[in-house]
N, C-alpha and C positions, 0 to 999 in steps of 0.2 A: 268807891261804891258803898251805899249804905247799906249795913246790916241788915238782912229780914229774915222772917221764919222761913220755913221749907214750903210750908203751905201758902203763902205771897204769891207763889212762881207757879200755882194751880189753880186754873179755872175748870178743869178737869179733873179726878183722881187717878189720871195716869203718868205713867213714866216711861219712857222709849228708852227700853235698856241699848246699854254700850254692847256693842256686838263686834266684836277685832277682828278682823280679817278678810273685812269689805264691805260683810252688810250695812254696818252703820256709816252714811252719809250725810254731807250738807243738807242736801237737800233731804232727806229724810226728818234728822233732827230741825229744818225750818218746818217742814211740814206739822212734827210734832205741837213746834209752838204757836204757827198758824191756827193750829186746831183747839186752843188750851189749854198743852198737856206740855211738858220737858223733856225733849230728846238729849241725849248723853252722846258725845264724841267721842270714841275712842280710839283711847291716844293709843294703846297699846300696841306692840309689834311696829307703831310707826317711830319714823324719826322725829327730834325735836324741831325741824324743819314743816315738815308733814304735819305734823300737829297744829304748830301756828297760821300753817297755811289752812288749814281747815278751819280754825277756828277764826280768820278774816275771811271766809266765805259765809259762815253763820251770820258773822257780824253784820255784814252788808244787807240781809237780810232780816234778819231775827234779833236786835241786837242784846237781847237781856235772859229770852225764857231759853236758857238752853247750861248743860253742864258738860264735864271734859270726864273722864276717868281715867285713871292712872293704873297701873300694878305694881303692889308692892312688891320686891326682891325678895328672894329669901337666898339662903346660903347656899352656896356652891356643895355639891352631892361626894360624899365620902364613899362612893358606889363606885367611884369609876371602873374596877373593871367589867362588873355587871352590868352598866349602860354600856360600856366599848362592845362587849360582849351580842349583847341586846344589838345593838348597831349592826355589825356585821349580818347580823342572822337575818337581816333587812335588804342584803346584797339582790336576790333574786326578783324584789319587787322593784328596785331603783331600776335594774334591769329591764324589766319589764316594759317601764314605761320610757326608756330611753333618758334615766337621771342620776348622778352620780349624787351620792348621799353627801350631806354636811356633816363637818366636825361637831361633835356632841358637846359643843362647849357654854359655861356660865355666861351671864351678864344681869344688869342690872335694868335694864330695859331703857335708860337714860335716865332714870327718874329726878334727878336732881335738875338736869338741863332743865325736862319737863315743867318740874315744879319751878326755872327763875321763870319762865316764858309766864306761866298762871300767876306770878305774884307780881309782875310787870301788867301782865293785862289778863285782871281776874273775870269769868266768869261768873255765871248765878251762884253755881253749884260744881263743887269739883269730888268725886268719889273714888273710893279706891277697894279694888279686889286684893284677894290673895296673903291678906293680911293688915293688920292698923299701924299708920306713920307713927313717928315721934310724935309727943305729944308737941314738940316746938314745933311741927312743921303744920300742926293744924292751926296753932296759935297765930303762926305767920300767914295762912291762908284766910284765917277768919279775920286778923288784921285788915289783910289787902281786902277783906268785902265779901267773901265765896264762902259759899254753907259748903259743910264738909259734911259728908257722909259716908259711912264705911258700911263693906257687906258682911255679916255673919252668918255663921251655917249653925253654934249652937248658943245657949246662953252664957257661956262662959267667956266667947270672945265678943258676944255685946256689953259684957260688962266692962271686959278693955277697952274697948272702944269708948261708950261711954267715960270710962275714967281719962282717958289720951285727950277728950274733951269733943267729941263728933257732935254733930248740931242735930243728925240723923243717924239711923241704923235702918240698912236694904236688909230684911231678912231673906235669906235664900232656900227654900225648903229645897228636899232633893230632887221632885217633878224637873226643875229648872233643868233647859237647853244649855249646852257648852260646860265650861271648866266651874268646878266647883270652889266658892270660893274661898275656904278652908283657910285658916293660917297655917296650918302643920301640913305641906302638900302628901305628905308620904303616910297621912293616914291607911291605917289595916283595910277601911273598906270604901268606896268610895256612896256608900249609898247615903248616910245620916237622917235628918227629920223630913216628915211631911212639912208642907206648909203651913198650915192650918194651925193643927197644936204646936206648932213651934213659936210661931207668931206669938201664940197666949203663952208660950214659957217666957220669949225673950220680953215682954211686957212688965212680968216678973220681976224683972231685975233692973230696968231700966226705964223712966217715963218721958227718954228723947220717942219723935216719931217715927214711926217705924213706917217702912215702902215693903210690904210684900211681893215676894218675887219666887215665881215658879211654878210653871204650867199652866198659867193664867188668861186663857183664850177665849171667853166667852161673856156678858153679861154677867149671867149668875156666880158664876166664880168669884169676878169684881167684887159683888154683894157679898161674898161669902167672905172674903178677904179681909174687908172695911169690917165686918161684924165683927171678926175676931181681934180687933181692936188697932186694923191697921189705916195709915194717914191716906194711903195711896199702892198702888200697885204700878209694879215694873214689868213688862212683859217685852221679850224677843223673840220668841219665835212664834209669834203671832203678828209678825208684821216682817217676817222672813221672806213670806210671797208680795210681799205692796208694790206697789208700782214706783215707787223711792226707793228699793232696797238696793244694796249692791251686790247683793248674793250671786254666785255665780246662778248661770242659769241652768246649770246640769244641778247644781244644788237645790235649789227652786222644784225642778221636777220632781228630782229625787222623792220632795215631801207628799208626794200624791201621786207615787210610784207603787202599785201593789208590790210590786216585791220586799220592799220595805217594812215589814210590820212590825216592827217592835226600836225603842230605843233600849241603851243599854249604857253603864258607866264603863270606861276602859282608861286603862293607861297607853293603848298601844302606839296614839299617834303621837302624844307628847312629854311624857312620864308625867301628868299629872292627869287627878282625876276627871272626865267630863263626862259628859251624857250626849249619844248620835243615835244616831242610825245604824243598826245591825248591819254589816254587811264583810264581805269575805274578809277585810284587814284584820277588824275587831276579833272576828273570830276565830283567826289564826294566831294571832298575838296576846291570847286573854293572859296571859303569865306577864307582862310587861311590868321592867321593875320601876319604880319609881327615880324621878331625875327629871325636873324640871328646872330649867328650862333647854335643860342639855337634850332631850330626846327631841323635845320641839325642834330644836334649831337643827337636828342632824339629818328629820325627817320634813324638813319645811322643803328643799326642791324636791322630793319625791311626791309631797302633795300637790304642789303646786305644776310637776309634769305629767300626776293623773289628770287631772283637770284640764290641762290642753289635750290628751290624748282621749277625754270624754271617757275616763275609766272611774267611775263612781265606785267601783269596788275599794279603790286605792285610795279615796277622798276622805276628809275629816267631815263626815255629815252633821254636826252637831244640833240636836234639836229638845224641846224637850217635849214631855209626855203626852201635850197634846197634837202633835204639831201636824195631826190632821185637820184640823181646822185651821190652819194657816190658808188665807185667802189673797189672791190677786186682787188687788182694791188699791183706791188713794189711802195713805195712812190714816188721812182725816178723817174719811169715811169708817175706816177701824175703830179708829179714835172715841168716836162719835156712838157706834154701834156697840161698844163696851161698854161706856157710859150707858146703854140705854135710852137715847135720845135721839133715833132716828121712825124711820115708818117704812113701810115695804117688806121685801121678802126676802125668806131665808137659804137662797140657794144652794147651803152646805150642810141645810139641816141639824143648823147647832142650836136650835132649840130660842130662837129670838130673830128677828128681824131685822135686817141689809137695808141701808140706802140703796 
C-alpha cells in the first residue's frame, strides 16, 4: 500500500471515532466511508480473531477509507491490595444483578497479535489510545502502508508522539465521551484541557495534523475545531444513537433519558479515567482507585448482567458533553449535517439543519 497523507483518506473533515464495546461497527465504519469521512474499528477489548474478522467485513465493502485502533498496555498496578479491596466492596452490586465478579487481573490486550494481523493486511490508518508505541512499531506500520496516529490529552505527549514518528496527532480535550486517553492512567484528576485551547497548544509543539476530538456534535463546533488549526475532527458520541450503531439500546435511550442530566469523569467501572452518564454506580463509587485494566476486567460481567437485566444504573454509560444531541439518523446523514451540507430541518434544535 502506498504511502499517503491523513488528508488523502477525507473528502470530508470527519472521523468516526473507535468506540469499544459495541458501538463501533462494520457497518458503521462502511457508512463512514460511504459518506467521505473514516470510521475507525475498534480493536479493543476484541480478540485478534474479532479484529480480522471485522476488518474482512470492512473490506468487502469499503476497501481503503477506513482505520483499526489499538490500546496501548501499560504496566500492571502496584495497588493490588486497593483494587482487590475496591473489588469486593462491588460484591452487593454483582449480586444485584444476578453476576459473579471477575478476577481483577492485567493484560496486554493482545497488542502484538493485533499489530502482526495490521502489518499482514494494513489498513488506511491504524491509531492508538492510552499511550504512544515504540517508535519501531510505527516505523513497521508506516512501512507496511498505514498512517499512524496517536491520541494526546496534553502537549507533552504530542511531542512524544511526534518524536516516536506518528503521521497524525487525535487531540482529546476533556468534553470527549469514554476513557481518557492519557498516557499516565492513574493521573490525580481525570478532567485535563478543553478542546479548543488545547488544540492551539498542541500545535505549539508539533506541525504533524492534528484530528480534534471531544464533544463535537454539531456544525458550528466542526467550524470551531478546524479554526483552531485542526485537519479534521473525530466525534463518538454523536453518532451513539445512528442507525449503524451498536450500542446497546438501553444505552441509546439512556442519552435522551431526563433522568440523566449531567456526565461526569469516574474511575468506578474500570480504574481508569472516563466520562458517562451520572448515575447510581458512579455515584456510589466516586473514590475508585485507579488499576486498569484490572478493575475493567473484574467489573466487565457485572456490566455486562446490568445490561441483560435493563439496569442502567449498573451500566458503564459513557458519553460525552454533548450527548444530547446525539441523534437517531443514518451516519451519513450526521455525516453530512456536520459538514454543513445538507438542507431541511432541525428536529433537535441544535442550531443547523437535518436531512
Amino acid at each position: 500500500m502506498a504511502k499517503r497523507n491523513v488528508l488523502d483518506w477525507l473528502r470530508r473533515p470527519v472521523v468516526v471515532a473507535p468506540m469499544a464495546g459495541g458501538p463501533s461497527t462494520p457497518e458503521l465504519v462502511i457508512a463512514a466511508g460511504d459518506a467521505g469521512a473514516v470510521g475507525f474499528l475498534a480493536a479493543g477489548y476484541k480478540t485478534p480473531a474479532a479484529m480480522a474478522a471485522e476488518i474482512a467485513a470492512v473490506r468487502d465493502a469499503s476497501p481503503d477509507r477506513f482505520g483499526v485502533n489499538l490500546f496501548v498496555p501499560g504496566s500492571p498496578s502496584t495497588e493490588a491490595e486497593s483494587i482487590a479491596g475496591y473489588v469486593s466492596s462491588l460484591a452487593a452490586h454483582a449480586e444485584a444483578v444476578g453476576a459473579s465478579l471477575g478476577e481483577p487481573t492485567w493484560d496486554d490486550d493482545h497488542l502484538d497479535e493485533k499489530i502482526a494481523i495490521l502489518l499482514a493486511d494494513p489498513p488506511a490508518l491504524v491509531s492508538f489510545t492510552f499511550g504512544c508505541p515504540p517508535a519501531g512499531v510505527i516505523a513497521a506500520l508506516s512501512d507496511a502502508g498505514s498512517l499512524v496516529v496517536v491520541t494526546v490529552t496534553d502537549p507533552g505527549e504530542a511531542a512524544i508522539a511526534a518524536a516516536a514518528g506518528a503521521d497524525a496527532i487525535c487531540v482529546q480535550g476533556s468534553e470527549a465521551g469514554g476513557h481518557r486517553g492519557t498516557f499516565a492512567p492513574d493521573t490525580a484528576t481525570g478532567e485535563g484541557h478543553r478542546l479548543i485551547p488545547l488544540t492551539g497548544h498542541v500545535a505549539t509543539v508539533t506541525d504533524l495534523p492534528l484530528i480534534a476530538a471531544g464533544g463535537i456534535m454539531s456544525p458550528g463546533q466542526v467550524q470551531a475545531a478546524l479554526a483552531a488549526g485542526a485537519v479534521a475532527v473525530q466525534c463518538g458520541t454523536a453518532f451513539l444513537r445512528c442507525r449503524e450503531s451498536g450500542a446497546n439500546p438501553l444505552y441509546k435511550d439512556a442519552l435522551v433519558d431526563p433522568r440523566y442530566t449531567t456526565t461526569a469523569m469516574t474511575r468506578a467501572f474500570s480504574g481508569r479515567w472516563a466520562r458517562g452518564l451520572v448515575n447510581g454506580f458512579m455515584l456510589e463509587h466516586g473514590d475508585a482507585p485507579a488499576g486498569y485494566p484490572e478493575i475493567n476486567n473484574a467489573t466487565r460481567s457485572l456490566r455486562a448482567a446490568a445490561a441483560g437485566k435493563g439496569d442502567t444504573e449498573r451500566m458503564s454509560l459513557w458519553a460525552g458533553q454533548g450527548y444530547r444531541s446525539a441523534l437517531d439518523r443514518p451516519a451519513g446523514e450526521i455525516i453530512a449535517w456536520l459538514c454543513g451540507e445538507d438542507s431541511g430541518t432541525d428536529p433537535a434544535g441544535l442550531g443547523g439543519p437535518l436531512p
